[in-house]
N, C-alpha and C positions, 0 to 999 in steps of 0.2 A: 650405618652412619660411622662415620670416620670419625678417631676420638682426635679433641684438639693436643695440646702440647702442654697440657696444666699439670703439674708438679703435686706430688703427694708425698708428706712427711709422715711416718707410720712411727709412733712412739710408745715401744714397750718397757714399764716401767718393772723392774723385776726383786725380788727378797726373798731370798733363797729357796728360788724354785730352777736350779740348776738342771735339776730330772728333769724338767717340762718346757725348756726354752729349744734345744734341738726340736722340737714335735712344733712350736711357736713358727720359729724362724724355717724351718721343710717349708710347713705351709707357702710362706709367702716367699720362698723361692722358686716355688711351684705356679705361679701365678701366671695367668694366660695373656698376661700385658708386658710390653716391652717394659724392663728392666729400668731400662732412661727414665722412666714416669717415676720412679718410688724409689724413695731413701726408707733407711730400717735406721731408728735410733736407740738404740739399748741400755735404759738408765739403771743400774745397779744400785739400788736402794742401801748403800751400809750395810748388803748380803757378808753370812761369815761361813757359807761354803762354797765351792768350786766356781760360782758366775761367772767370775772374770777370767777364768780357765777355759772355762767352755765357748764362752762368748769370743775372746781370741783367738781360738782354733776355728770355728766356725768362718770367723773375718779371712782366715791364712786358707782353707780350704774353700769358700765359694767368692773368689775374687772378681766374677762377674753379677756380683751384688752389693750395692753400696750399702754397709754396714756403720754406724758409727756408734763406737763404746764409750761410757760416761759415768763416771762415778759421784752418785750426790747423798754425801754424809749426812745431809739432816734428814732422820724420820721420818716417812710420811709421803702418800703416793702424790700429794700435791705438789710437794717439793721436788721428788722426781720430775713428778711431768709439767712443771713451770721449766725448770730444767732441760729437759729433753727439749722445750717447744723454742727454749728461747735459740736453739742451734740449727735448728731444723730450717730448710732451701726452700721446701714447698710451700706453694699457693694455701693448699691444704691441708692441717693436721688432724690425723688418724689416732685415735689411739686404743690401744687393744690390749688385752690382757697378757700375762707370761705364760698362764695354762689356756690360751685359748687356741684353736685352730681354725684358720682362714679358709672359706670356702679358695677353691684354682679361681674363680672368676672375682675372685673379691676386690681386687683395686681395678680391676675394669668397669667392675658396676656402680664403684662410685663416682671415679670419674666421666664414663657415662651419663651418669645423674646431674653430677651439678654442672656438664655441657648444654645439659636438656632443661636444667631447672636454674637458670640464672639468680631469680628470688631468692634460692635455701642460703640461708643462712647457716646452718646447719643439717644436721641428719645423724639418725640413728638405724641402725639395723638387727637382726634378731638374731637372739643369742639363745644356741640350743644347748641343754647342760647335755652331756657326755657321761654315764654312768658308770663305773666302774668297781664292781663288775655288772651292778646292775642296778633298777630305780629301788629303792627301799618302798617296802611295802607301806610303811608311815608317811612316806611322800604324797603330799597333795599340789594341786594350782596355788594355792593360796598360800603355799610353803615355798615351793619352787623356785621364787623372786628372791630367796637369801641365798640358794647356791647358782644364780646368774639365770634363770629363766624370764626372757623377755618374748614376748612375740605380741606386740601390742596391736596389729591388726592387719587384716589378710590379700592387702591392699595400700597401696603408697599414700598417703593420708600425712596433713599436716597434725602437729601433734595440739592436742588439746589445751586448755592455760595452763590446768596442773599437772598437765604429764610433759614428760622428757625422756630423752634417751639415756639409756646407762652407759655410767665412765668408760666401761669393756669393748662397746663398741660405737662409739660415736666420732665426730667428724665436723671441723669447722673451719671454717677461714678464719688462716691464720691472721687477719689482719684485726678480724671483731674479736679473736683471742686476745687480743693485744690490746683490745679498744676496752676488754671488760676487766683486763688486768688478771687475765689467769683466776689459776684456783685458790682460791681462798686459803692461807695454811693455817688458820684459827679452823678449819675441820682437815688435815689434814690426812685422814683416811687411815690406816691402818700406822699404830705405832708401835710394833711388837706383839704383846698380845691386848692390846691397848686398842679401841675401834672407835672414833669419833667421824661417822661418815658424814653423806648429804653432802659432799662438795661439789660433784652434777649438777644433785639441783638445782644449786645456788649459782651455779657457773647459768645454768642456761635459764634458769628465773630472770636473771641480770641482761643475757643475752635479748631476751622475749622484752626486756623493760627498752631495751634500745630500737625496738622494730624487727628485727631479726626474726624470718619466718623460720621454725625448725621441722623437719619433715620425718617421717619414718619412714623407711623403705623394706618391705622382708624378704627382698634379696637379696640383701648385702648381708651375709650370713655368715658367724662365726660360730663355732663349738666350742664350751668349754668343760674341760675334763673334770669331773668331780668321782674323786676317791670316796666310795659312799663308808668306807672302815674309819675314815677321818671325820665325818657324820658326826661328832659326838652331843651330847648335852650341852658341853660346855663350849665345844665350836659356837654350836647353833645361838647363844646364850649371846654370845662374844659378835655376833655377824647383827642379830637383832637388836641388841642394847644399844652397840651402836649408830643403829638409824634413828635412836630414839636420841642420843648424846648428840650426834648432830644438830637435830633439829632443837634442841634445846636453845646449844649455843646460835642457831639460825634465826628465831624466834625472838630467841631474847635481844638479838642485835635489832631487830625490829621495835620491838615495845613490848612492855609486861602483858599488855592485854593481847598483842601477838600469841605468847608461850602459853598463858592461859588459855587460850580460844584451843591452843592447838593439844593441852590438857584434856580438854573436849572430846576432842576429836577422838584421839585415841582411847578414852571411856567407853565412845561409842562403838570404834572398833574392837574391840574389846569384848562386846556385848556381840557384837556382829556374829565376833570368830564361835562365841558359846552357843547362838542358833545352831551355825554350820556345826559345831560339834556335833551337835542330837541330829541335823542332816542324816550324818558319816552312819552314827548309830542306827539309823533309821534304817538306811542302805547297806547295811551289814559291814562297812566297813571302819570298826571300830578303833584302828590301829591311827586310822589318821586324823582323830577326836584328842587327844593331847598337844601334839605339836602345833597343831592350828592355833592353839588355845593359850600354849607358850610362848609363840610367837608374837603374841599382842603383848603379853605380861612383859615377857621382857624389854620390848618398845618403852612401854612406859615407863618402865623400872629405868631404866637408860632419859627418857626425859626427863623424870624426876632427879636423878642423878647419884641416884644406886648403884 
C-alpha cells in the first residue's frame, strides 16, 4: 500500500546527553521512508556541554535531512517539548527520547498506521532498554519500567482507561496536541536532579477525556541505551520518587479524596512488590527481592512528599 503525503514532526527533547544524540539522530537518518515525510526538531533543554556543538555539525554534515535546533531555557522536558511542538510542520508529532534508537522502518510504520487507522488519535510503541554492557542481574519486569521498558502487548491493541503510552515513544496529532493544551509544566519531568514526572499521563488521561482513541502498536519500536554503571541507588530513588511527586501534584489537582485514594493504591502496591519479593526468593533469585521492594517505597516517599 502506498503511504499518503502526511507529514511527521519528530521532537527530541535533549540535557546534556551530547554522547548519545549522534546514535539518536543515525537512527532516523537511516530510515526506510522518503526524507520529505519527517522533520527532526532538536530542543536543547539549558544542556551545559557540547549539544549545541554537536547538534550544528550534524545539521552542516547531513543536509538532506531537515534538522531544526532550538534552545529552551526553562527546565523541564515539558517545556522543551511544548516548545519543539509549537514549531513543528507536521500533521503528526513524534516524540522520542535523546538516548533512544529508532528501529530503519520506524517513521514508515507510523505513518503507515495512522493512513490505515484514521480513528488513532494517538499511539504508542515499544520501547526496548539497550544494556550496557549488560542487564544487571537485580533487574526484573517489574523494575524495567523505570529505565524505559514498555511492551505493553504483542499485538496492536487500543490501550486500556488506565494505561498510555510513554513520553519516549509516542505520537499524536498535532491538532488534539493543541486542543489538550500540551504538557502540563506543573509536572514538568525532570529538573536537574529534581524528578516530578506523570506528564504522559496527564497529557493522554486529558486526551482519552476528549474521545480520542489511543492505540499501541509493537512495531513501532525504539531502543533505549541504558548505562547499567549509572544504575545507581540514588538514580533509581530519583526515577521512582518522581512517579510518585507527580502523581501527587496530579491527584491533588483532582481532589483530596483523589491523592488519598491514590495513598491506597500504592500501600497496596507496596504489599504487592513484598509477595513478589518471597516469589524471587522462592525461585532462587534473590538479587531481585530489594529493588522490587524499593521501588514501591520510593513511589510513595515521592507521593507523600519526601
Amino acid at each position: 500500500m502506498q503511504l499518503s503525503s502526511i507529514k511527521i514532526s519528530i521532537v527530541i527533547c535533549t540535557y546534556n546527553r551530547a554522547q548519545y544524540l549522534p546514535d539518536a539522530l543515525d537512527s532516523l537518518h537511516h530510515q526506510t521512508i522518503d526524507k520529505q515525510l519527517y522533520e527532526i526538531i532538536v530542543v536543547n533543554n539549558n544542556s551545559t556541554d557540547n549539544t549545541a556543538e554537536v547538534c550544528e555539525a550534524y545539521i552542516k554534515k547531513y543536509r538532506d535531512l531537515s534538522i531544526t535546533y532550538l534552545l529552551e531555557t526553562k527546565q523541564g522536558a515539558s517545556f522543551a517539548r511544548n516548545s519543539g511542538a509549537a514549531i513543528a510542520k507536521g500533521e503528526l508529532l513524534c516524540f522520542m527520547d535523546d538516548d533512544a534508537i529508532a528501529y530503519p522502518d520506524y517513521v514508515e510504520k507510523i505513518i503507515r498506521f495512522f493512513d490505515q487507522t484514521p480513528d488513532a488519535g494517538g499511539l504508542g510503541g515499544r520501547i526496548i532498554p539497550r544494556y550496557i554492557p549488560a542487564e544487571p542481574k537485580w533487574m526484573s519486569h517489574f523494575v524495567s519500567s523505570l529505565v524505559g521498558n514498555f511492551d505493553y502487548s504483542k499485538e496492536v491493541v487500543v490501550f486500556s482507561e488506565n494505561k498510555y503510552p510513554l513520553e519516549s515513544n509516542m505520537i499524536i496529532r498535532k491538532k488534539d496536541f493543541e486542543a489538550v493544551g500540551g504538557f502540563n509544566i506543573n509536572l514538568p519531568g525532570v529538573q536537574g536532579t529534581l524528578r516530578i514526572g506523570g506528564e504522559g499521563k496527564e497529557f493522554f488521561f486529558k486526551l482519552k477525556a476528549l474521545g480520542r482513541i489511543i492505540y499501541y502498536n509493537p512495531q513501532v519500536i525504539v531502543e533505549h541505551v541504558v548505562e547499567t554503571q549509572k544504575l545507581t541507588p540514588e538514580y533509581m530513588y530519583r526515577v521512582a520518587s518522581g512517579i510518585g511527586r507527580g502523581e501527587r501534584v496530579r491527584t491533588k489537582a483532582i481532589s483530596t479524596f483523589s491523592f488519598y485514594k491514590k495513598i491506597g493504591e500504592y500501600c497496596y502496591k507496596l504489599t504487592g512488590a513484598i509477595v513478589l519479593a518471597i516469589i524471587y526468593l522462592l525461585k532462587g533469585t534473590p538479587a531481585k527481592m530489594k529493588p522490587v521492594i524499593q521501588f514501591r517505597v520510593d513511589a510513595l516517599k515521592g507521593l507523600l512528599g519526601y
